[in-house]
Steps between C-alpha positions, in 0.01 A plus 500: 500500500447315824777464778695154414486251843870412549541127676717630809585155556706456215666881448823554566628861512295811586119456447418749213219715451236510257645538125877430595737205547666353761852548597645188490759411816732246358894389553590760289278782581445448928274779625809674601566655179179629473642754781183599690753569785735777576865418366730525820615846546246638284415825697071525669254362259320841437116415533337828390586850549373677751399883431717836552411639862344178636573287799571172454240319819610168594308357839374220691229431739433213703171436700389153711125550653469876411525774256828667479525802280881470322510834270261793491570726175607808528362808537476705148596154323420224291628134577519283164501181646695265250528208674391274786615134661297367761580168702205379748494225763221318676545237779189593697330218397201740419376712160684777489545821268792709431549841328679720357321801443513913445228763670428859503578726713172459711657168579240358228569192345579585121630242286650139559864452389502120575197262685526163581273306707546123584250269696826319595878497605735619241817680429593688177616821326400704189611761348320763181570838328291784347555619194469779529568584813173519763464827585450535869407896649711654770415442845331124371650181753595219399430207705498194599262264668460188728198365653613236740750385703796238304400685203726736386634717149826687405476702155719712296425793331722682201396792356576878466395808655466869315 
């Protein structure tokens, strides 16, 4: 059965997927009540559990016009990188690329996280998860990259380390 094309013009509600309705937002149904946000006092939204004996890794790097290693795994462990939010900036008037990236522990560029490159100025953030988990050996870097001066990216990295 082939996807339906929903006119986005005239919905009203949350746009549904293939196969399902829309939720309707009306007077008497607001998209309150559909309570996609924590209720006040409600306690930490739990977003996944993370394993018996592991280390919950949190960082952040930052890097304008260079390469600035932010987290190296470590040694006799695995990082499963969960999640990642990158924000980028480029006034330099110039093309410019920006990365966030992982290598080995030759210093050997391994696997890009997040690449964006722009002929022009801009300014915006992204963010994206693995599931699973990436995998990332012990003693790999994470990293991020700059090529040029007014260019410049912070990212964020969630994951766990056993």
């Amino acid at each position: 059965m082939p996807a339906k094309e929903y006119n986005e013009v005239k919905m009203r509600g949350i746009l549904p997927s293939d196969g399902m309705d829309a939720i309707p937002v009306t007077e008497s149904a607001p998209l309150t009540s559909i309570q996609v946000e924590p209720k006040p006092n409600a306690g930490p939204i739990p977003v996944g559990k993370i394993p018996d004996g592991a280390s919950q890794i949190i960082r952040t790097g930052q890097a304008i016009n260079e390469i600035s290693v932010f987290y190296t795994v470590s040694a006799g462990k695995v990082l499963y990188l969960a999640y990642y939010q990158v924000f980028l900036s480029n006034t330099s008037g110039a093309s410019a690329s920006l990365n966030l990236r992982i290598r080995d522990d030759g210093d050997v560029f391994w696997a890009n996280i997040a690449f964006h490159y722009h002929p022009l100025d801009f300014v915006f953030g992204y963010s994206g998860n693995f599931m699973p988990p990436l995998e990332i050996p012990e003693n790999y870097d994470i990293y991020v990259s700059s090529e040029r001066p007014l260019t410049s990216i912070v990212a964020v990295i969630h994951g766990y380390e056993m």
